[in-house]
Every structure is written in C-alpha cells, then in structure tokens.
C-alpha positions as CSV (number, residue, x, y, z in Angstrom):
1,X,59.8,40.1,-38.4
2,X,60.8,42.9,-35.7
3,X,58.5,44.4,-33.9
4,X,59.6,47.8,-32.2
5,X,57.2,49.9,-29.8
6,X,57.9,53.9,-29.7
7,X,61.9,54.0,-29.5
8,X,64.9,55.8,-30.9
9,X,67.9,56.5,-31.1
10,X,69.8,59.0,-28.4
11,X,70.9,61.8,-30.3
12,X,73.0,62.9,-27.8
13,X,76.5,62.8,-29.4
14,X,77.7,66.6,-31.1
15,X,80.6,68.4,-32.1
16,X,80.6,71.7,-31.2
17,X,82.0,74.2,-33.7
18,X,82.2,78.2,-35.1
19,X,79.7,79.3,-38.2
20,X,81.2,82.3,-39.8
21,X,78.7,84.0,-41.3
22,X,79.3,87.7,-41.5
23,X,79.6,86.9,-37.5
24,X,81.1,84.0,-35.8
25,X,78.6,81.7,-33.6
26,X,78.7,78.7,-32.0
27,X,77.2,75.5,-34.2
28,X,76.9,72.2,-32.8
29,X,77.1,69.0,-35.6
30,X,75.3,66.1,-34.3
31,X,77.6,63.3,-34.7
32,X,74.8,60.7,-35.3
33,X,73.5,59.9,-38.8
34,X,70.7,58.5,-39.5
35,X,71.4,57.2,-42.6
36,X,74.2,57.7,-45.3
37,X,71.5,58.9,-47.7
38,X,70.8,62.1,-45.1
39,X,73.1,65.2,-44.5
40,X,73.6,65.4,-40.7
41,X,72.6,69.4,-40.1
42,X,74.0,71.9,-37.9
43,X,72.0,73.3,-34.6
44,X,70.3,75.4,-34.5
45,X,69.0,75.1,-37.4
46,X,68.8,78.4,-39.6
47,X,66.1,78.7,-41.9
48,X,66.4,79.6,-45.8
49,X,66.5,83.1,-46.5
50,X,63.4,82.2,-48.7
51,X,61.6,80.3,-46.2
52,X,57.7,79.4,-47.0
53,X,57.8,80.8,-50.7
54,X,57.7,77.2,-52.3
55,X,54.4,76.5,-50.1
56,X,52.3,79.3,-52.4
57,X,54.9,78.4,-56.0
58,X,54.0,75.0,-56.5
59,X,51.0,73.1,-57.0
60,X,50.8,70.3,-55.0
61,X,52.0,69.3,-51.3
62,X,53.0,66.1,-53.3
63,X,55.5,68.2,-55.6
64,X,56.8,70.7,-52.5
65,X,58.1,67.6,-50.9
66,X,59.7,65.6,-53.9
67,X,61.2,69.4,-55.3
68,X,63.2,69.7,-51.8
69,X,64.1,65.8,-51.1
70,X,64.9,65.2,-54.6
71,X,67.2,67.8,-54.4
72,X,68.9,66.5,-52.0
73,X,69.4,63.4,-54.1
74,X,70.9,65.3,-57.2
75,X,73.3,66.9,-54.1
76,X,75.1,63.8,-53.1
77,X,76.5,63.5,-56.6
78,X,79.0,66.2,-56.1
79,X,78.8,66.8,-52.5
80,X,79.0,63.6,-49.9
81,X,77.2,63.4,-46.7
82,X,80.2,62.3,-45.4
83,X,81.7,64.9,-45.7
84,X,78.9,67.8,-46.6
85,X,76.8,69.5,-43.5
86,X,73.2,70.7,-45.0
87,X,72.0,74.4,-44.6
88,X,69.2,75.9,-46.2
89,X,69.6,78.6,-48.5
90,X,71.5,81.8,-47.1
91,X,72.5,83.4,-50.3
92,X,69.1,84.0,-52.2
93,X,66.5,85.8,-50.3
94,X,62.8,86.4,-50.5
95,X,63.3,89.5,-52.5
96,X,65.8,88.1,-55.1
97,X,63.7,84.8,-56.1
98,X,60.6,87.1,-56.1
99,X,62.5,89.2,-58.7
100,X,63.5,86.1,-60.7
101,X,60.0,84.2,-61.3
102,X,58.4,87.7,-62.8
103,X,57.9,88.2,-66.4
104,X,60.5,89.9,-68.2
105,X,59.6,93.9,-69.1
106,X,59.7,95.3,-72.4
107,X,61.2,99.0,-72.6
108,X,57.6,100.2,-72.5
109,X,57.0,98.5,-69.6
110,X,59.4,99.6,-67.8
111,X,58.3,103.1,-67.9
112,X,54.9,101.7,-67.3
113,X,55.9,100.5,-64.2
114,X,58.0,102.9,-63.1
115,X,61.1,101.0,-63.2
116,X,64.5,101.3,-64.6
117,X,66.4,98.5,-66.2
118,X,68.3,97.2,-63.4
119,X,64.9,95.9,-62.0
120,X,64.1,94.1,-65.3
121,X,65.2,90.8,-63.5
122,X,62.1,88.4,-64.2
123,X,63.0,85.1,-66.1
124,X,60.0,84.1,-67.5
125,X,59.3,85.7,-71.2
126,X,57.8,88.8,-71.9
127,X,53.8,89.1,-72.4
128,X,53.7,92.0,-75.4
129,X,50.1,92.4,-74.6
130,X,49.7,91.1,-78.4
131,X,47.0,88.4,-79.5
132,X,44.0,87.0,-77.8
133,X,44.3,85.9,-74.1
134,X,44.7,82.4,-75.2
135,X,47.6,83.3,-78.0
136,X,49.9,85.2,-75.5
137,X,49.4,82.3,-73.2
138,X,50.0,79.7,-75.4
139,X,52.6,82.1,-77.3
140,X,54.8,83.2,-73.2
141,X,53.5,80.6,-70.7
142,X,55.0,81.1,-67.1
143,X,58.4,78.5,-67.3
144,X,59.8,79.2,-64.0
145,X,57.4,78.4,-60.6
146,X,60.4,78.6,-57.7
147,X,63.9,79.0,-57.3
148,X,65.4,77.3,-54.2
149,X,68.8,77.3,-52.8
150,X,70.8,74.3,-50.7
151,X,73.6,75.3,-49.0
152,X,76.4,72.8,-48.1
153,X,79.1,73.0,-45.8
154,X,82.2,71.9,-44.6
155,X,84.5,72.1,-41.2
156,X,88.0,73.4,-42.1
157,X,91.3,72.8,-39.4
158,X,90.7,75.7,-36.9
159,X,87.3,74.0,-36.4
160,X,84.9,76.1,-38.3
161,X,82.7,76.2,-40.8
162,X,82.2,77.5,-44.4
163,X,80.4,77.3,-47.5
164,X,82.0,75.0,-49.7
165,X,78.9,74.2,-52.3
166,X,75.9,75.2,-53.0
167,X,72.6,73.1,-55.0
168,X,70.1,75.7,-56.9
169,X,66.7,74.4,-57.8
170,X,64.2,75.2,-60.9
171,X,61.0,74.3,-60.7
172,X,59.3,74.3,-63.9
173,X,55.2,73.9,-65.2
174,X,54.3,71.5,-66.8
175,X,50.9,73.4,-67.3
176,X,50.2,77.2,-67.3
177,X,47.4,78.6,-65.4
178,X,45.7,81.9,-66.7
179,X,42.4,83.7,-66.6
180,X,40.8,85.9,-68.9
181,X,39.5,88.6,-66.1
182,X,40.1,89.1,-63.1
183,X,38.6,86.2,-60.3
184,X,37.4,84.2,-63.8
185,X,37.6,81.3,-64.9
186,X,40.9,79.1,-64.5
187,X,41.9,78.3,-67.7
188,X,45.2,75.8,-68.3
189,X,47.8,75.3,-71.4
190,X,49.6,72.0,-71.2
191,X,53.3,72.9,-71.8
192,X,55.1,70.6,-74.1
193,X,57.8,68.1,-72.6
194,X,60.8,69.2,-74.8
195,X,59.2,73.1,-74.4
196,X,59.6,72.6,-70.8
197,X,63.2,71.1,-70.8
198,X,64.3,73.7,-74.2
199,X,63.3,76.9,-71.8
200,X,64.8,75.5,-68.5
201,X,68.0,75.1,-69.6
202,X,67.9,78.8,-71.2
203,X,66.5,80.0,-67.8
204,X,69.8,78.1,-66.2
205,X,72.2,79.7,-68.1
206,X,70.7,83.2,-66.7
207,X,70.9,81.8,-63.6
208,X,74.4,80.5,-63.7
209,X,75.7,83.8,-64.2
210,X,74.0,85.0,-61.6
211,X,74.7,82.8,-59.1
212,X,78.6,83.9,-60.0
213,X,77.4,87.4,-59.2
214,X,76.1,86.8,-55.7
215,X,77.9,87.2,-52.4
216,X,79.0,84.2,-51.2
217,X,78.6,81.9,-54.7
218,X,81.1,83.3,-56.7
219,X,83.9,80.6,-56.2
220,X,81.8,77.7,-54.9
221,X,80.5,74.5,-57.0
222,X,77.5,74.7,-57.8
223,X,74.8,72.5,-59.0
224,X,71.6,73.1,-60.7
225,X,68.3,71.2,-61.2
226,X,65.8,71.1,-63.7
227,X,62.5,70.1,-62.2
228,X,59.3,69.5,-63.7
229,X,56.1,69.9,-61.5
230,X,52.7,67.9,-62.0
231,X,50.1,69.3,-62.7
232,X,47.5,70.8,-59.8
233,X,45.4,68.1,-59.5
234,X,47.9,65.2,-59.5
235,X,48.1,63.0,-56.9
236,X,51.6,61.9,-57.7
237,X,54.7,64.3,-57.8
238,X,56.3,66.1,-60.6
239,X,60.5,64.8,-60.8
240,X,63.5,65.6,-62.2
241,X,64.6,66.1,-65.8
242,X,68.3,66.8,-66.1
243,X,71.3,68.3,-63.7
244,X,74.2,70.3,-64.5
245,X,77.3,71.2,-62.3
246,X,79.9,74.0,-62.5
247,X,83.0,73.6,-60.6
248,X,84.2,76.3,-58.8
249,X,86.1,78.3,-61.8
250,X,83.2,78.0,-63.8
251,X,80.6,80.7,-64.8
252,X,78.8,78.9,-67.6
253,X,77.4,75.8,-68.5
254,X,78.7,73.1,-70.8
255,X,76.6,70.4,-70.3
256,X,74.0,68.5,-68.7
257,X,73.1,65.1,-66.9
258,X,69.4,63.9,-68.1
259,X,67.6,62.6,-64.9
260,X,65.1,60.0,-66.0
261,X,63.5,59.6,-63.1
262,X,59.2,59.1,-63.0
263,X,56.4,58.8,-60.3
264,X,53.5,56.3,-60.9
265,X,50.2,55.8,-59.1
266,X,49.2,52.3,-58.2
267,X,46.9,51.4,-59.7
268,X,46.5,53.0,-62.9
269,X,45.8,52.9,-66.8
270,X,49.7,54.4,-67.1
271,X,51.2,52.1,-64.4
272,X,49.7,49.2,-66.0
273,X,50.7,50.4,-69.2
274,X,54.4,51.1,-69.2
275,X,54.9,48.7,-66.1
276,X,52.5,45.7,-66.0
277,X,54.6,43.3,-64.4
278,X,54.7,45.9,-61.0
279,X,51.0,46.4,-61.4
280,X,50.5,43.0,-61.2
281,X,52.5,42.4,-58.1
282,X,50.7,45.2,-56.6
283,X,47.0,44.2,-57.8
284,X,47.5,40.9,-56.1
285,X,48.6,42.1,-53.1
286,X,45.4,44.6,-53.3
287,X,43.6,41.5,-53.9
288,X,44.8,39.8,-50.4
289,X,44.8,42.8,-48.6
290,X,40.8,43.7,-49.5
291,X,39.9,39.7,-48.1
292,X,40.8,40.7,-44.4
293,X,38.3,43.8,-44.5
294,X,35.1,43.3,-46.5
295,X,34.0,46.0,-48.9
296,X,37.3,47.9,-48.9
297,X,39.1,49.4,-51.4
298,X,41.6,51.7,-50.1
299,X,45.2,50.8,-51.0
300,X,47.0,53.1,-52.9
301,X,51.0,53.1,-54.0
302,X,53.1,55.7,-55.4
303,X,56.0,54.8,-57.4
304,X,59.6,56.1,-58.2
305,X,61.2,54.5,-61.4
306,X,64.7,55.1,-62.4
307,X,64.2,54.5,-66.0
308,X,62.6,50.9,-66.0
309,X,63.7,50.6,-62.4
310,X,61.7,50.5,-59.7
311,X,63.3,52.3,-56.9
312,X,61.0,53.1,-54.2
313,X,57.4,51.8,-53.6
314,X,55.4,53.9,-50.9
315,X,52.1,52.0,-50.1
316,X,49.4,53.9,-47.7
317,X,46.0,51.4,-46.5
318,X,44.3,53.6,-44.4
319,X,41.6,51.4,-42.2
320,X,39.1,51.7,-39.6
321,X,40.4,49.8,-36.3
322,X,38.3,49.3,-33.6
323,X,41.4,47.6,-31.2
324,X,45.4,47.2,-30.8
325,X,44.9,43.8,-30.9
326,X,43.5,44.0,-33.9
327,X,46.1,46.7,-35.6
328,X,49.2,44.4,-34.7
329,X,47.4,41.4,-35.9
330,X,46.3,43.1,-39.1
331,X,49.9,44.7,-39.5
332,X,51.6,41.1,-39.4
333,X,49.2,39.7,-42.0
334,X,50.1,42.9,-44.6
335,X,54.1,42.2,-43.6
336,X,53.5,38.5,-44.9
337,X,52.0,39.8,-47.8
338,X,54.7,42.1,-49.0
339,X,57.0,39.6,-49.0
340,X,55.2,37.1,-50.7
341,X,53.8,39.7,-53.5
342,X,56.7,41.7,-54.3
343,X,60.2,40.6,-55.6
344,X,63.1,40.7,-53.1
345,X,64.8,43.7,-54.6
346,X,61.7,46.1,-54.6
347,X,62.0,48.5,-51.5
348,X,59.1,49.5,-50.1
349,X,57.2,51.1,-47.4
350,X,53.9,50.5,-46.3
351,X,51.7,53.0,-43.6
352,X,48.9,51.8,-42.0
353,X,46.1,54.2,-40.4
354,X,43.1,54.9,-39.0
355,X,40.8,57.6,-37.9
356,X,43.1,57.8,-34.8
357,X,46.2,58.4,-36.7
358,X,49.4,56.3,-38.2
359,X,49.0,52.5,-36.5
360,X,52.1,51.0,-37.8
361,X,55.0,51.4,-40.5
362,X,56.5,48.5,-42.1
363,X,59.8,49.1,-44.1
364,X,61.7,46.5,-46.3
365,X,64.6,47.4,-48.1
366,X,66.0,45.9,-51.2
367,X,67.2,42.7,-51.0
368,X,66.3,42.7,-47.3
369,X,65.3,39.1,-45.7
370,X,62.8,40.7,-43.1
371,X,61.1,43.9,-42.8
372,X,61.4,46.4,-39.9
373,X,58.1,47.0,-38.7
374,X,56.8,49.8,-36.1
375,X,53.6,49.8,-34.0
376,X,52.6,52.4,-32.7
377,X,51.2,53.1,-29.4
C-alpha cells in the first residue's frame, strides 16, 4: 500500500500557441496529462457560450455531472486525447439552446405570441391546448431538457489552433413534470423507454441539420449523444442510450451506436436483482466495514455497468473521527478490505469522510496489485 500526504504533480510544462477565434490570442497547452482518459485544455480557459444553463435543465447534481463527463467518454471515440485539445462550447449560445428546448408553436400560436415563423424553433412537440391537463401531458411530454456543446481542437503547422470537431449533447426525461395551475401541485408522467429513445433520435435529426447551419460547424465532425436523465429524486445518475457521428461532409444521419451503459445503487432491490454476485461482494464488505464502528450503517456505492460489466465502483463511508491517528488506521483496514472483497479486475474508488471533510481516498484500478491511497491532512 502507498501512502501519499498532500502532493502533486508540477504543472509547469506548456506550449504556448495562437487561438483564432474571430481574433487571434495567445493560448498556452499544458503539456502534462493527467491521464490518457482526460483532454489536456487550453489556458485560459474560456467558458461555454451556454455556461450555467444545465445547472437549472436537469434534475439532479448526480445527472449534471454524468451528462458532461460522460460526454467526454462518447468523445474519444472519434476524437483522441492525443491528439484533441477540449473547449467548451463556442458555437451554441444561451439564446440558441433556450430557443431549442421550447415547445414547438402552432400557426395560432404564433400570432398569439407575437411571433413569426422563423422564431418557431422549439424541439419539443406542440401542446394544442386539447384534452385534460393530464391527456396533453401524457399526449406532448417535454423530450428535450438541455442541449450542450463540446468543442475540440487541434494545433495546425504555423502553430495555431482551430476547430477540428465538435460533440453535441441531448439530454432527455425520463419523467415529465407538470402542474395543473399555477404554484400547484407537481404532478409526474413516466415517459416510456423506447418513447424516450423513438423522439430523441427525431429530435437529432433536427439538430443535425442545424448544426450544418451554424457558423463554425458546417464542415466539422460531429458527434451527438442521446442521454437519458433520472428521475428528480434519484440518487444515482441518468446514462447514455445511443451515439451517432457525421463526418465532416455529412448533413444527416444514417445510423446509430446503442450505448448500454447503467448506474446502480449499492445496495439495492435492482442491484441485487440484475447483479447478485456484485451485491454480494459489496454486502460483505458492508458487513466488515460496520464491525470497526458499532451501530453504523453508512456505506453506500454507485455503480457503472457496461452491459453485464462492471466498470467503475465509487464507494463513499462517511464517519465520525475523533483523531488522525485514528483516520489512517481506519483507512488501512478499508484498503485491506477492498482487496479481499472485490475481484481483482473491479476498479474502484473509495472516499472516506467526516464532519471535517474528505480524510482519505483510496483508488485501485483494474487488475491493479495495490491500491493508491491518499490521506489527507
């Protein structure tokens, strides 16, 4: 076991280059990588043009994160962080994505609303105002959440920089909110699986011909994502359902990759269900971990699967300390643990805590002989 005490790594290599953006400016590339699963990005860092609009579009802090790095994922398909530099979104601002997640308007309205067909830009379907509450809800549920845009770049021979990709995410309910009146009730319609996946790839198509109508993604590939949110009161994330990619030529879609990716809390009734083997392993290292502490009960996991794989296991035990001593000595027991509970090719990470804040982190990678594991001061 390693134990490592508040250090890392000097990030003081870079590569300084020129962004041309409308205007040329100075960039710097940091030349260290953290790992080859992470695009190295440019300084200083320029925000998405659609910054903050995911925090208020989707339901859980749980699904913000996953939509974003899961993104990323789906990315390195078709563009390598070796070779790729991340930027957020330039191309699609505020206004734009705004546009996209309204409803679409009917003639009517249109006039209504004072608005002339150009503006008619919502993709989600049109509410005809027909029905009870319930049918037209039931009947048009809200598809599309948020739309977010990953911009990737790469350095050309006069040592500059341009877009050379570009990854557009869907987010998608899985449930649609709605209310009968004004500040009512919260009332929710549970959105069929194949209903979800039938109306998101319509939604892409829109959006693919878009895309080939915006400044700056006209000739790039691009790449979009299908993903489906949890619902507000999960405590896992929502994931990915299916990818498509057109190449720079292309201005409509011909196919798509299914994702079948799924998160699972540990433990529960579903986990134990449709993985009982992992449950076990984790319900026996529960077990262990409860003896050091009496009457606790806190471990929790949250698990990736890649079809029957498991990927990624994130573990949190958050503990009342009342010493170091005691956090390191507690933190070397739960490393012993994990490597006597779980199989050698599960990778998994495990954050300890307190009152106080993180105490340690403790990291083992698949098929790794020992973990890395970080106290904290």
């Amino acid at each position: 076991m390693l134990l490592v005490s508040g250090c890392a790594p000097k990030l003081d290599k870079k590569e300084e280059v020129i962004q041309e953006d409308g205007k040329q400016e100075k960039a710097i590339i940091p030349n260290y990588q953290i790992s080859e699963n992470f695009y190295r990005t440019i300084v200083p860092f320029k925000p998405g043009k659609a910054r903050g609009m995911v925090v208020s579009n989707l339901n859980t802090r749980f699904d913000i994160v996953e939509f974003e790095t899961g993104l990323m994922r789906i990315a390195q398909d078709n563009f390598s962080p070796k070779s790729y530099l991340f930027q957020e979104g330039q191309m699609l601002d505020s206004d734009t994505i705004k546009a996209w997640l309204q409803r679409k308007y009917t003639d009517e309205q249109l006039k209504e609303k004072k608005l002339e067909s150009k503006d008619n830009l919502g993709l989600n379907p049109i509410d005809d105002g027909k029905g009870s509450v319930e049918q037209r809800n039931e009947k048009s549920p809200i598809y599309l959440a948020h739309v977010m845009e990953h911009d990737y770049l790469t350095k050309t021979d006069n040592n500059s920089l341009q877009l050379s990709g570009a990854v557009i995410g869907l987010a998608l309910n899985s449930v649609h909110y709605y209310t009968k009146e004004k500040y009512g009730a919260v009332y929710d319609y549970k959105i069929p699986d194949e209903e979800v996946e039938r109306e998101g790839k319509k939604i892409a198509d829109e959006v693919a011909k878009r895309v080939r109508q915006t400044k700056g993604l006209k000739d790039i590939p691009v790449t979009i994502a299908l993903f489906k949110q949890a619902p507000q009161n999960s405590v896992v994330p929502g994931n990915f359902i299916a990818y498509t990619h057109l190449d720079a030529d292309e201005d409509t879609i011909k196919g798509w990759e299914k994702v079948n990716e799924k998160y699972y809390l540990f433990p529960s009734a579903e986990a134990e269900k449709d993985h009982r083997d992992d449950t076990t392993y984790f319900l026996n290292f529960k077990q262990d971990v409860e003896k050091y502490f009496q009457n606790y009960n806190g471990v929790v996991g949250t698990a990736l699967y890649n079809g029957e794989e498991l990927v990624d296991l994130r573990i949190k035990i958050p503990i009342q300390f009342y010493g170091k001593a005691e956090a390191i000595g507690f933190t070397q027991f739960v490393t012993g643990l994990i490597m006597d509970h779980f199989p050698a090719y599960v990778p998994i990470e495990v954050t300890i805590s307190s009152v106080n804040g993180p105490e340690a982190l403790i990291v083992k990678k698949a098929n790794e002989k020992e973990p890395q594991v970080h106290i904290y001061e």
